[in-house]
PLY file of the C-alpha trace (Angstrom):
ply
format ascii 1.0
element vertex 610
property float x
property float y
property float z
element edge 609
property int vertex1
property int vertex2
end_header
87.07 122.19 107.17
87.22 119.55 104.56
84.35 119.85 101.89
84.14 116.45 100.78
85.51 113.07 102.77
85.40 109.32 100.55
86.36 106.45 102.14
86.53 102.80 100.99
87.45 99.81 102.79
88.44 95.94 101.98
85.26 94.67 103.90
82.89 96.60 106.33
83.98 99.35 109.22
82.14 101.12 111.66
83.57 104.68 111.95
82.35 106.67 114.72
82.28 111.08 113.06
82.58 114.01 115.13
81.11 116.99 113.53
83.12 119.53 115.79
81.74 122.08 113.61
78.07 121.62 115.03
79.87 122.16 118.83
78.23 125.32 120.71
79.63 128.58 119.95
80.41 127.25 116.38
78.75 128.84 113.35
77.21 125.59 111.75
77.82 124.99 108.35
74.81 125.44 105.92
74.42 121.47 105.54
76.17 118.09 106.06
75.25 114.28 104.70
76.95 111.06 104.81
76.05 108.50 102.26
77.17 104.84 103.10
75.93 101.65 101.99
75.00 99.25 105.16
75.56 95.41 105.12
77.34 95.81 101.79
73.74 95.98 100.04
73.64 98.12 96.59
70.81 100.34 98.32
72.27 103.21 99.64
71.63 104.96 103.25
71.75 108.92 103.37
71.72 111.21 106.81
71.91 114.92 106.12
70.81 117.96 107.62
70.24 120.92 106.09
70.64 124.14 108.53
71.92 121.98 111.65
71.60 123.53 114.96
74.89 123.40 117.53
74.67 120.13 119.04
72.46 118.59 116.45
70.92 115.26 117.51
71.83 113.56 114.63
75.42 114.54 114.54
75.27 113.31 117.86
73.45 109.69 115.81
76.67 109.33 112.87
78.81 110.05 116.18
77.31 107.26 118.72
75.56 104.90 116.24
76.97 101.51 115.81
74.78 100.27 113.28
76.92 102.88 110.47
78.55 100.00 108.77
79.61 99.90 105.46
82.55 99.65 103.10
81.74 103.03 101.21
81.12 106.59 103.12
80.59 109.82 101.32
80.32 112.46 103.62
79.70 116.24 102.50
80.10 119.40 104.56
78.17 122.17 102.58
78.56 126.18 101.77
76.36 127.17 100.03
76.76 129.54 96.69
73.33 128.29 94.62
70.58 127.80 95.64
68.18 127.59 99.40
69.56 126.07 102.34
66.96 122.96 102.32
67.69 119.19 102.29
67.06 118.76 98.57
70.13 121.19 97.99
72.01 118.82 101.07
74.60 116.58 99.66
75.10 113.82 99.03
72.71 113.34 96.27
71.32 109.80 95.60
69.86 108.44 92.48
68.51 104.81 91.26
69.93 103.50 88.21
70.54 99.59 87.30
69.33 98.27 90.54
71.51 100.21 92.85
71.39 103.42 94.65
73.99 105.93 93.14
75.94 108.55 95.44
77.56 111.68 94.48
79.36 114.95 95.98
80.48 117.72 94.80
83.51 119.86 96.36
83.66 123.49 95.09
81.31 125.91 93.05
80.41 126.75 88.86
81.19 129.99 87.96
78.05 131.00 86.62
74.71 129.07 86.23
74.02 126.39 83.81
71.06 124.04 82.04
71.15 121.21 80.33
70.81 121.59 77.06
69.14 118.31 75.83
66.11 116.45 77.90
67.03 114.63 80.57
66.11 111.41 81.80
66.98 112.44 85.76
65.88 115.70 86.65
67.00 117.32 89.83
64.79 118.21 93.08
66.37 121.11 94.46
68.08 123.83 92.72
72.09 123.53 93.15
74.42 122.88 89.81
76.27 119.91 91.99
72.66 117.99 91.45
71.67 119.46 87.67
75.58 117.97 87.22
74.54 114.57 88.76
71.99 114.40 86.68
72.85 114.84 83.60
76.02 112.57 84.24
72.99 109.65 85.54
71.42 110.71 82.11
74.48 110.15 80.05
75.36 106.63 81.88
71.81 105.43 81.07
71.43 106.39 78.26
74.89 104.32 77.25
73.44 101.47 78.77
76.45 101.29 81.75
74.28 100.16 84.91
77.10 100.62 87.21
80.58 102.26 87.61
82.69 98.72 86.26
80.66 99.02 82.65
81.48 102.55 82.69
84.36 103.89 79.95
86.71 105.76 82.16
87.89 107.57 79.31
84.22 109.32 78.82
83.38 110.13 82.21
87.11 111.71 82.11
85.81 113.54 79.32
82.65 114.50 80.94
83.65 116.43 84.34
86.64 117.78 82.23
84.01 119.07 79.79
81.65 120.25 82.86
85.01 121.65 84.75
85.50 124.21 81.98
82.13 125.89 83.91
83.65 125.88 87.43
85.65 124.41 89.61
84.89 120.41 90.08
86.25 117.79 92.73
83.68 115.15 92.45
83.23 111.85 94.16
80.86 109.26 92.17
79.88 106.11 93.80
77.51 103.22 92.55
78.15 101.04 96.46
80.59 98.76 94.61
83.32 100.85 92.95
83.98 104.73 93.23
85.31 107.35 91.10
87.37 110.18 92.45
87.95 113.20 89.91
90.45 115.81 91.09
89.34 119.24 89.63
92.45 120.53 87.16
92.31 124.20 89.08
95.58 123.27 91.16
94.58 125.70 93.57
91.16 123.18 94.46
93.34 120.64 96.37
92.28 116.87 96.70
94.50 114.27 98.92
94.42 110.57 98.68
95.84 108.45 101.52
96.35 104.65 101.60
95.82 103.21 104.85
97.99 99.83 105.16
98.03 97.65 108.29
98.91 97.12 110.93
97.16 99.78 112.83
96.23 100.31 116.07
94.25 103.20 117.33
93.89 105.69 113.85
91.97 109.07 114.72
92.48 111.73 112.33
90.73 115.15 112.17
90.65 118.77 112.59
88.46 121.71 114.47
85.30 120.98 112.80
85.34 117.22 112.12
87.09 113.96 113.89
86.63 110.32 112.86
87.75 107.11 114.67
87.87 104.36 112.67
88.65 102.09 115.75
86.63 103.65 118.49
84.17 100.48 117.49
86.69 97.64 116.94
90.30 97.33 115.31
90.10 95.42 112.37
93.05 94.99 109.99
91.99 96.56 107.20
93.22 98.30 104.27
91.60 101.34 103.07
91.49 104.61 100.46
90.79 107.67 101.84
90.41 110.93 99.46
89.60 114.54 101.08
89.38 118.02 100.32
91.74 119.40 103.16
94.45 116.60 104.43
92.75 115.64 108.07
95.76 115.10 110.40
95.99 112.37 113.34
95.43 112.30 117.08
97.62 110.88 119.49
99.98 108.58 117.20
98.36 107.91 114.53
100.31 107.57 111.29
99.10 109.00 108.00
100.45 109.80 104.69
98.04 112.47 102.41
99.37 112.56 99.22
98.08 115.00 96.63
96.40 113.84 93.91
97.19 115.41 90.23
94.76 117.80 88.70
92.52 116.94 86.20
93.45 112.61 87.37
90.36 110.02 87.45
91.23 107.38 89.67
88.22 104.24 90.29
88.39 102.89 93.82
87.07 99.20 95.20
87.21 97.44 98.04
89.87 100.01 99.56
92.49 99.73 96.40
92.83 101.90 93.51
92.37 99.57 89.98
92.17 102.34 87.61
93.96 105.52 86.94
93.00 107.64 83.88
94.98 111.29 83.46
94.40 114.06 81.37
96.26 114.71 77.79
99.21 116.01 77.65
98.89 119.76 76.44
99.98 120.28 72.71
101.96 122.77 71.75
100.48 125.18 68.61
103.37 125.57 66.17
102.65 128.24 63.34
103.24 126.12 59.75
104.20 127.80 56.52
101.05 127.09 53.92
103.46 125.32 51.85
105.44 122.74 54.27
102.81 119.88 55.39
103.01 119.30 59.23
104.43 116.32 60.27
101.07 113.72 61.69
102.02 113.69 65.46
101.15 110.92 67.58
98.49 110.57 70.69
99.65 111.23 74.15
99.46 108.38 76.04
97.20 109.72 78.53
98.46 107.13 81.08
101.67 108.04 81.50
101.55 111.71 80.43
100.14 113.20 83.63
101.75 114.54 86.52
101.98 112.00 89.43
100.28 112.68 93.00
102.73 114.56 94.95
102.75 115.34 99.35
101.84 118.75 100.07
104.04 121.13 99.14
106.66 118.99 97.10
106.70 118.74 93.10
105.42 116.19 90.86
107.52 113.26 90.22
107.06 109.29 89.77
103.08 108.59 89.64
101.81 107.49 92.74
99.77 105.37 91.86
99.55 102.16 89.69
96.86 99.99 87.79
96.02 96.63 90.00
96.05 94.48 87.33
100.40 95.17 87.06
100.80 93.49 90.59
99.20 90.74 89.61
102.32 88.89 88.41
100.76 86.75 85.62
103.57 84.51 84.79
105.53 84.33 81.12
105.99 80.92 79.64
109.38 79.04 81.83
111.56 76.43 80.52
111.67 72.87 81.50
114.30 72.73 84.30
116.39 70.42 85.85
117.97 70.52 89.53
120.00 68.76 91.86
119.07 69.10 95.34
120.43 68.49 98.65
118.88 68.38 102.06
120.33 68.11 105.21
119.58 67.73 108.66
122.01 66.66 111.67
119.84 66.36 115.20
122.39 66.32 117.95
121.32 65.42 121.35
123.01 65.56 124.96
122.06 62.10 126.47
122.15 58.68 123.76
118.61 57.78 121.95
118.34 54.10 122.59
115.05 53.57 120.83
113.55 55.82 118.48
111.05 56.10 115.26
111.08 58.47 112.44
109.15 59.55 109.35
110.97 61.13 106.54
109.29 63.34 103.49
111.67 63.73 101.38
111.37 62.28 98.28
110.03 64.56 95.52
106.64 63.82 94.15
106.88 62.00 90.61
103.53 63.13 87.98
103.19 64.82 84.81
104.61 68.35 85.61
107.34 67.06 87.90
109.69 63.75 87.21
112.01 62.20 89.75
115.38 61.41 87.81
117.37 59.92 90.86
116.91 59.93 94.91
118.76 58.14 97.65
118.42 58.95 101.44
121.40 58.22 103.40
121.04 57.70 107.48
124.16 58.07 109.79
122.58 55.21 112.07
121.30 52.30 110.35
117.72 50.91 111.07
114.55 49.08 109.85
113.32 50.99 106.55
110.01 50.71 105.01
108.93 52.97 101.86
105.51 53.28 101.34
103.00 55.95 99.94
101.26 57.85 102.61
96.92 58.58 102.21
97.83 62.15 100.54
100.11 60.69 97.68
103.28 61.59 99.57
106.28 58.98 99.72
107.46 58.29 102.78
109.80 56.18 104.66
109.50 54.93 108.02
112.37 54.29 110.01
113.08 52.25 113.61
116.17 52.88 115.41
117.05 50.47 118.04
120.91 51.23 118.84
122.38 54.20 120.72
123.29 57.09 118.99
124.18 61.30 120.21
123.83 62.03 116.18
121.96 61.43 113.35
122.50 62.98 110.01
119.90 62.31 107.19
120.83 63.44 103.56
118.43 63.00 100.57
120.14 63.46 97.18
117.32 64.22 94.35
117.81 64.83 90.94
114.28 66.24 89.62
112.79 68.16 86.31
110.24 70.47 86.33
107.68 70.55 83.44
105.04 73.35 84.47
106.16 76.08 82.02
102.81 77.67 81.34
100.29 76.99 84.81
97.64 79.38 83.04
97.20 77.63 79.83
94.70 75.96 80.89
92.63 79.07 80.94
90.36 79.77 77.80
89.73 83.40 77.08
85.59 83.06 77.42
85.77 80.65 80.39
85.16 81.93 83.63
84.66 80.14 87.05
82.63 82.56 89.68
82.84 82.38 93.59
81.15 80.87 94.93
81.66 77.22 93.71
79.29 74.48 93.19
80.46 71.22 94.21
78.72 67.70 93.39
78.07 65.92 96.80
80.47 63.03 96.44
83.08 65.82 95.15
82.68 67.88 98.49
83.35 64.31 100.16
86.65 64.03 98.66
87.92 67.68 98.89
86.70 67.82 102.59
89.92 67.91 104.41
91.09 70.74 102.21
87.93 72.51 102.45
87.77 73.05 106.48
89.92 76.22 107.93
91.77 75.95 110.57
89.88 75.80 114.17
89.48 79.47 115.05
87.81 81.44 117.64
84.12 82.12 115.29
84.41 86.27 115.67
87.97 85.72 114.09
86.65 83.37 111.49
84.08 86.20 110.40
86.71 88.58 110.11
88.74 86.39 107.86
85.93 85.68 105.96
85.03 89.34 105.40
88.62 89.69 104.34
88.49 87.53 101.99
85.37 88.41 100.19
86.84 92.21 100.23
88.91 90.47 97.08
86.00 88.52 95.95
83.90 92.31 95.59
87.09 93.76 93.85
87.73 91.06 91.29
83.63 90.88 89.82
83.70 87.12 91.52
85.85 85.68 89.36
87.47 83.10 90.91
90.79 82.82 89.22
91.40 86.96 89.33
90.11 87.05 93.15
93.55 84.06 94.15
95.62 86.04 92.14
95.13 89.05 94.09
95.01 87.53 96.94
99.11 85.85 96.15
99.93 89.64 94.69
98.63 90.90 98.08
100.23 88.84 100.82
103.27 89.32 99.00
103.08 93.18 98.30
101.35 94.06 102.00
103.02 91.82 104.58
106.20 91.99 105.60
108.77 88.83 105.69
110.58 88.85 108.41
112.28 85.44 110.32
111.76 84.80 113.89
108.98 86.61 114.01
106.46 83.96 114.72
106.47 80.59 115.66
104.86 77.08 115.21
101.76 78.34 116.97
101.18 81.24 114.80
97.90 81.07 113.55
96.62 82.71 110.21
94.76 85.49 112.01
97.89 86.61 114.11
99.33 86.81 110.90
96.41 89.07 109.35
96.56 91.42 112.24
100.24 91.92 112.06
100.74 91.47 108.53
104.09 89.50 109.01
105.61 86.11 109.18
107.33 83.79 106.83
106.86 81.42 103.97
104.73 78.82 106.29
102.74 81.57 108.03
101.77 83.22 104.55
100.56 79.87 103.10
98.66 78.80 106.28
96.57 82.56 105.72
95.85 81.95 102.10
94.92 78.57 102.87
92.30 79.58 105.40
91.38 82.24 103.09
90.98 80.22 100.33
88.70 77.65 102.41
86.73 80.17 103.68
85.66 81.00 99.87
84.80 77.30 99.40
88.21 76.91 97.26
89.79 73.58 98.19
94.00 74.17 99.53
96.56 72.06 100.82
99.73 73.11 101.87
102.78 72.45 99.77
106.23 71.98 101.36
109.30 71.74 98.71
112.05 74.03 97.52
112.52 76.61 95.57
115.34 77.45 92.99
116.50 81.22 93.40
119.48 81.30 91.53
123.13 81.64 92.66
122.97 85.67 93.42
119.05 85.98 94.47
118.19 88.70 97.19
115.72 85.45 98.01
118.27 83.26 98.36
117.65 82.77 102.00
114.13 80.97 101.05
116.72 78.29 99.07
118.30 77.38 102.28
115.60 75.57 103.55
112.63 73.67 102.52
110.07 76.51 101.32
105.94 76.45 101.14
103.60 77.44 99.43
100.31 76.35 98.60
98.04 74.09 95.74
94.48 75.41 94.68
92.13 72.71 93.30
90.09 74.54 90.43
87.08 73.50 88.66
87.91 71.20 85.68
91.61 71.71 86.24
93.22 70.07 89.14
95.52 71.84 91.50
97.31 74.44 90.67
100.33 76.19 92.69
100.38 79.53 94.07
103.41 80.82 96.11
102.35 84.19 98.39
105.55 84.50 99.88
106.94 85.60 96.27
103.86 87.08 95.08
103.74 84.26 91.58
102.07 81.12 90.45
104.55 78.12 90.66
106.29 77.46 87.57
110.01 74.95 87.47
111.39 76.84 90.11
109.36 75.09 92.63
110.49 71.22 93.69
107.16 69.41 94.95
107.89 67.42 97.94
105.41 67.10 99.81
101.45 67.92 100.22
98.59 67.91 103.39
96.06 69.49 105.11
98.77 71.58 106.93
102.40 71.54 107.87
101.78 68.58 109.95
100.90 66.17 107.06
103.85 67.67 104.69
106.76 67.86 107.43
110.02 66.81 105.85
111.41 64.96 108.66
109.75 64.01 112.09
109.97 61.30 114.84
109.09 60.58 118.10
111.84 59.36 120.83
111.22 56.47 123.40
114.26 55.74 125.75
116.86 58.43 125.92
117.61 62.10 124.87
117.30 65.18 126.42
118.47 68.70 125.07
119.12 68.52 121.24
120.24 70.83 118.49
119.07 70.51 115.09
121.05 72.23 111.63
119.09 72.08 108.09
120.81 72.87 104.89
119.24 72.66 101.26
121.18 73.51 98.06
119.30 73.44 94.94
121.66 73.55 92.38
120.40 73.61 88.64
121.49 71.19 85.94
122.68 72.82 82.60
0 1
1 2
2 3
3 4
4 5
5 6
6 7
7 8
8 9
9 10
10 11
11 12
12 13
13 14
14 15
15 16
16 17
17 18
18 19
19 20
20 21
21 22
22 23
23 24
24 25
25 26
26 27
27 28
28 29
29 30
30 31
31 32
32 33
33 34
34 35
35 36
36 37
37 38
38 39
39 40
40 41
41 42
42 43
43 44
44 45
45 46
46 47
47 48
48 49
49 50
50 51
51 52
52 53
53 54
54 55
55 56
56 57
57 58
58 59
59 60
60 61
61 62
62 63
63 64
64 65
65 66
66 67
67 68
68 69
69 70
70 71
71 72
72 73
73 74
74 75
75 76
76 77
77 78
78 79
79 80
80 81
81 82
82 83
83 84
84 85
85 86
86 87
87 88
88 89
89 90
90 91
91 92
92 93
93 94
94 95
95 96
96 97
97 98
98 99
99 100
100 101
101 102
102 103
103 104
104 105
105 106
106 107
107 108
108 109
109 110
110 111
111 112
112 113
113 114
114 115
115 116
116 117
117 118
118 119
119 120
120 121
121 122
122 123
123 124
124 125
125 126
126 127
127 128
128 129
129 130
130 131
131 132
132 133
133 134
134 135
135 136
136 137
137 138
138 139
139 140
140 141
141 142
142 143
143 144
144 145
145 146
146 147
147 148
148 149
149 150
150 151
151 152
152 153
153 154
154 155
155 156
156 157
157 158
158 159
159 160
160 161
161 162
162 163
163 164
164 165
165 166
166 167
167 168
168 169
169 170
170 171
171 172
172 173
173 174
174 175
175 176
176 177
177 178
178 179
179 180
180 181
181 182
182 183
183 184
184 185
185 186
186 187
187 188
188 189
189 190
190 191
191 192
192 193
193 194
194 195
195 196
196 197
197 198
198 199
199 200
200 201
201 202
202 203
203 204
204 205
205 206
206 207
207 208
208 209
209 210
210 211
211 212
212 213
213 214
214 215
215 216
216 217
217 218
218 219
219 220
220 221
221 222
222 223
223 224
224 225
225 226
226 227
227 228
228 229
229 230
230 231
231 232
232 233
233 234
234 235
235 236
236 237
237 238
238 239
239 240
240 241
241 242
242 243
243 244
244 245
245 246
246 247
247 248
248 249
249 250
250 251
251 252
252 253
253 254
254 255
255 256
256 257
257 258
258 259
259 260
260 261
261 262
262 263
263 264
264 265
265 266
266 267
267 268
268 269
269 270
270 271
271 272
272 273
273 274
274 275
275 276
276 277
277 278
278 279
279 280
280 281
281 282
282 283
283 284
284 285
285 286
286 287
287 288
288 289
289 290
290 291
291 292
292 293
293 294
294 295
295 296
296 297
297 298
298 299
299 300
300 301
301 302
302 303
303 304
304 305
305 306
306 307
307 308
308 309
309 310
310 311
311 312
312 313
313 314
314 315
315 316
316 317
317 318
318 319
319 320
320 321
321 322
322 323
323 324
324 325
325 326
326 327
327 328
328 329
329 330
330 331
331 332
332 333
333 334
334 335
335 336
336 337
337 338
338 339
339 340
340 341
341 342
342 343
343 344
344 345
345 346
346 347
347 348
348 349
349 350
350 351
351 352
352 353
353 354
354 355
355 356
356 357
357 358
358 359
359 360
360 361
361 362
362 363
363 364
364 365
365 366
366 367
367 368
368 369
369 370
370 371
371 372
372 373
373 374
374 375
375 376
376 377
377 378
378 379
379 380
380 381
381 382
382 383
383 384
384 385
385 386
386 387
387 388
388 389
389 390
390 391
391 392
392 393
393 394
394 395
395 396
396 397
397 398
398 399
399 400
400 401
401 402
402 403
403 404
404 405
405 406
406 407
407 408
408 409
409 410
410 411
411 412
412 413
413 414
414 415
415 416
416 417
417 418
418 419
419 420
420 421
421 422
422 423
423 424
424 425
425 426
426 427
427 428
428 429
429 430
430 431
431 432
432 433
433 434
434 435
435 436
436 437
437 438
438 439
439 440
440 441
441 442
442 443
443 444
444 445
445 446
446 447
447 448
448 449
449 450
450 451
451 452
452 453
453 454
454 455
455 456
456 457
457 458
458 459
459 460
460 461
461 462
462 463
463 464
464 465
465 466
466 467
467 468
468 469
469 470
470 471
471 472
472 473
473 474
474 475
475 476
476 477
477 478
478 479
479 480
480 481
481 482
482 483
483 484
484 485
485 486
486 487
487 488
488 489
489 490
490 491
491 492
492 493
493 494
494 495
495 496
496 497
497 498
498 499
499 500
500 501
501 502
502 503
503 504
504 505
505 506
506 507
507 508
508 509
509 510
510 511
511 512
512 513
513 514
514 515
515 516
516 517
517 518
518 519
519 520
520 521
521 522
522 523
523 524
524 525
525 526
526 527
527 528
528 529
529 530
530 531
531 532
532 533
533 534
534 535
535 536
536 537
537 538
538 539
539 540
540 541
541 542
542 543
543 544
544 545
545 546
546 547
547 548
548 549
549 550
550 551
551 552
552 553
553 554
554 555
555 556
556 557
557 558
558 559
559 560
560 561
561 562
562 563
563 564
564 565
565 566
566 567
567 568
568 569
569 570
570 571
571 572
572 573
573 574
574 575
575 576
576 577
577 578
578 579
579 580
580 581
581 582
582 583
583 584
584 585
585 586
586 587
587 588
588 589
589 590
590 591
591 592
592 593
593 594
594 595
595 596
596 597
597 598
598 599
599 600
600 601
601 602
602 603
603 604
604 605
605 606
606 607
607 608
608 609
């Protein structure tokens, strides 16, 4: 029977929990509660029973109820050592402290009895240690001033159950509705297991004899998730999960379903006897973030740490150089029948600005024709061409010599600046960013998912507007998988979402709807990107690449490239901009007399200039 269960989620689920423990011909535990916070409010919702009957009614609620939404659960399953079986010693136990509701549980049992020994500001309604701990751990927040768990110093409230686990053994789970804290007791015979759910999923039911929960009985949604417990819950049918053990005496902080802060405990000192006369040599402080063990799978020995601070995938980019390439792209259509009569529209001249200059360009056409150049209503240039003679094969080649100039694309950024989601936009600006501010045309229910999505990385990041697109570019590019020929033109950004897949078109078109969703204007990018001769990424060089422009506040448009997880820098050749693919296509036409089956090749070389 797991003692404690903590779950939090990148947006809202509705879990459906089986307490198999209350069945008939069970002996009942001596309590259980589940804490959640519903419609992602800061007020907190808590169902317990204390002394539940087989086939308690509202075992039978948390198991039916639809309405038990939230992005936080804390659910407790209670033995009791101190104190009355009553629903003031029922966990979890819920105070009100800087205009939220605060949640805690408390997996195992003190040794012995304690008080506080100071006054407290929160005193306790029933009689249990778990809620004289709570508390006096409310007490010491307040009376530091933190009003929730992102003002709190991690290093203290280390300190504090470390201090409070000399009396006992102490796997606690502390939540505020917005972030939670997970402390593993250092006893490593008190186990506590961490698993990170990733999708794709499809059906995921995981449990044991005394409790099952479905968190797709109502609705799959694609969403990723961090789930600590007491006693690993395994799955039903085929259901993949991956408990990992978490190391004793570790602090981790938990939001929106990712882990942003790890804090482990010192490493032990050894006492070395010193002669009177010989001065010991000053020895440095462990560097408690690297000096614990890591989280290891049941049964197998500590090794690399499992886990890893958010802000490290981030991928803030380090001042480039000013570059200079050479690129050629080339595309041969080949068709069974002659084209008598045909029109075509070529992108393929790089853009020419302040962070980007053209050097040279010359587009060659294997059949000659009527060529006008002229700038098209997004800034692009663009050549139109007629082609009145037959032809079985054309062959366009544009030769472009181009340097890049955007070595630092976050200086921009002042250290006491900050821009906040959501934005404020004049009227007459929201006039001009229109086009870029309207997703894609989606069914509404999948629009609502995407926008919960989305606003799972708003929640993490505090608002900030500049930290919430970076984690969006580190997480396409860490959590989806890039894989050709696995979707096609008609691929739309939620297929992508629910199957976490796609390519370097597909990844943009997602952030893009993301980002519109949040009010942020975006317009796709197409252009190419320099790898380098021996790249693994070499195969994005091969072929005209995308990626996407932000417009920010006061700053203009900025790149950002999911498919590689960075900001754009002068590896990335500008082309091309739009609304979508369709306004940033390199080349495209339209055939009137002739053709039939055709055959197209592309091949880009981006070759840099020493």
């Amino acid at each position: 029977m797991p003692n404690v269960l903590a779950m939090s989620f990148e947006g809202e689920l509705a879990p459906s929990f089986d307490l198999r423990c209350l069945s008939p011909q069970r002996q009942p535990p001596d309590g259980w509660g589940i804490g959640y916070y519903p419609g992602g409010d800061l007020a907190a919702e808590v169902l317990k029973e204390a002394a539940p009957p087989p086939g308690s009614i509202r075992s039978e609620l948390v198991k039916a109820w639809e309405h038990l939404a939230s992005s936080l659960f804390v659910l407790h399953i209670r033995t009791a050592i101190w104190g009355q079986i009553s629903p003031g010693n029922t966990q979890p136990f819920r105070r009100s402290w800087g205009g939220r509701d605060w949640l805690m549980a408390h997996s195992g049992s003190l040794a012995h009895r304690i008080e506080a020994n100071t006054p407290q500001r929160f005193e306790p309604i029933g009689s249990t240690d778990s809620e004289l701990i709570f508390c006096q751990l409310m007490s010491m927040i307040s009376d530091k001033g933190w009003r929730s768990l992102g003002d709190v110093d991690l290093e203290a409230l280390r300190s504090f159950f470390a201090e409070t686990n000399e009396h006992g053994s102490l796997t606690t789970i502390l939540t505020d509705g917005h972030d939670m804290c997970v402390y593993a007791d250092r006893d490593p015979a008190h186990e506590l297991y961490i698993w990170t759910l990733q999708p794709p999923h499809d059906s995921l039911v995981f449990g044991d004899g005394d409790i099952l929960v479905d968190l797709t009985k109502r609705g799959l949604k694609s969403r990723k998730g961090v789930l600590v417990c007491s006693n690993p819950l395994q799955p039903e049918q085929n259901a993949q999960v991956d408990w990992k053990r978490l190391a004793p005496g570790t602090l981790l902080r938990i939001r929106q379903g990712t882990v942003t802060a790890e804090v482990k405990p010192p490493e032990p000192q050894l006492q070395v006897q010193v002669p009177a006369q010989v001065q010991p040599i000053p020895q440095q402080v462990p560097d408690t973030q690297s000096a614990a063990p890591a989280p290891v799978a049941p049964g197998e020995a500590p090794s690399q740490p499992f886990f890893t601070a958010r802000q490290r995938d981030l991928r803030l980019p380090s001042k480039a150089e000013v570059q200079r390439f050479s690129v050629v792209h080339r595309t041969v259509y080949r068709y069974q029948n002659p084209i008598e009569r045909s029109t075509h529209l070529f992108r393929l001249r790089p853009m020419h600005d302040e962070l980007q200059a053209v050097i040279g360009h010359q587009l060659h056409l294997s059949v000659d024709g009527k060529r006008r150049d002229y700038e098209d209503v997004f800034g692009n240039r663009a050549t139109r061409v007629h082609l009145e003679r037959p032809y079985t094969e054309l062959a366009i080649e544009a030769r472009s010599t181009v340097e890049l100039y955007d070595t630092d694309p976050l200086q921009f950024r002042a250290p006491k600046e900050r821009s906040t989601i959501p934005l404020v936009w004049m009227p007459w600006q929201q006039q001009v960013l229109q086009p870029y501010l309207l997703p894609q045309e989606l069914p509404e229910t999948q629009l609502v998912e995407l926008t919960e999505y989305a606003m799972s990385f708003v929640k993490r990041n505090d608002y900030d507007l500049l930290d919430t697109l970076l984690d969006i570019n580190a997480s396409i590019f860490r959590e989806y998988e890039y894989r050709q020929g696995s979707t096609t033109i008609y691929t739309t950004p939620f297929d992508v979402y629910v199957n976490r897949r796609g390519v370097c078109q597909d990844f943009t078109n997602l952030f893009i709807c993301m980002a519109r969703l949040l009010g942020v204007p975006a317009r796709y990018t197409c252009g190419y990107i320099y790898c380098g001769p021996q790249n693994p990424n070499q195969r994005q060089a091969e072929a005209s690449h995308a990626w996407l422009q932000l417009y920010l506040p006061e700053v203009g448009w900025r790149g950002f490239d999911p498919t590689n997880g960075i900001l754009t820098q002068t590896s990335h050749v500008r082309v091309a901009v739009g609304r979508g693919y369709g306004d940033a296509t390199p080349t495209s036409g339209t055939i009137f007399v002739g053709g039939g089956p055709e055959t197209l090749e592309v091949d880009v070389r981006v070759d840099r200039i020493a």
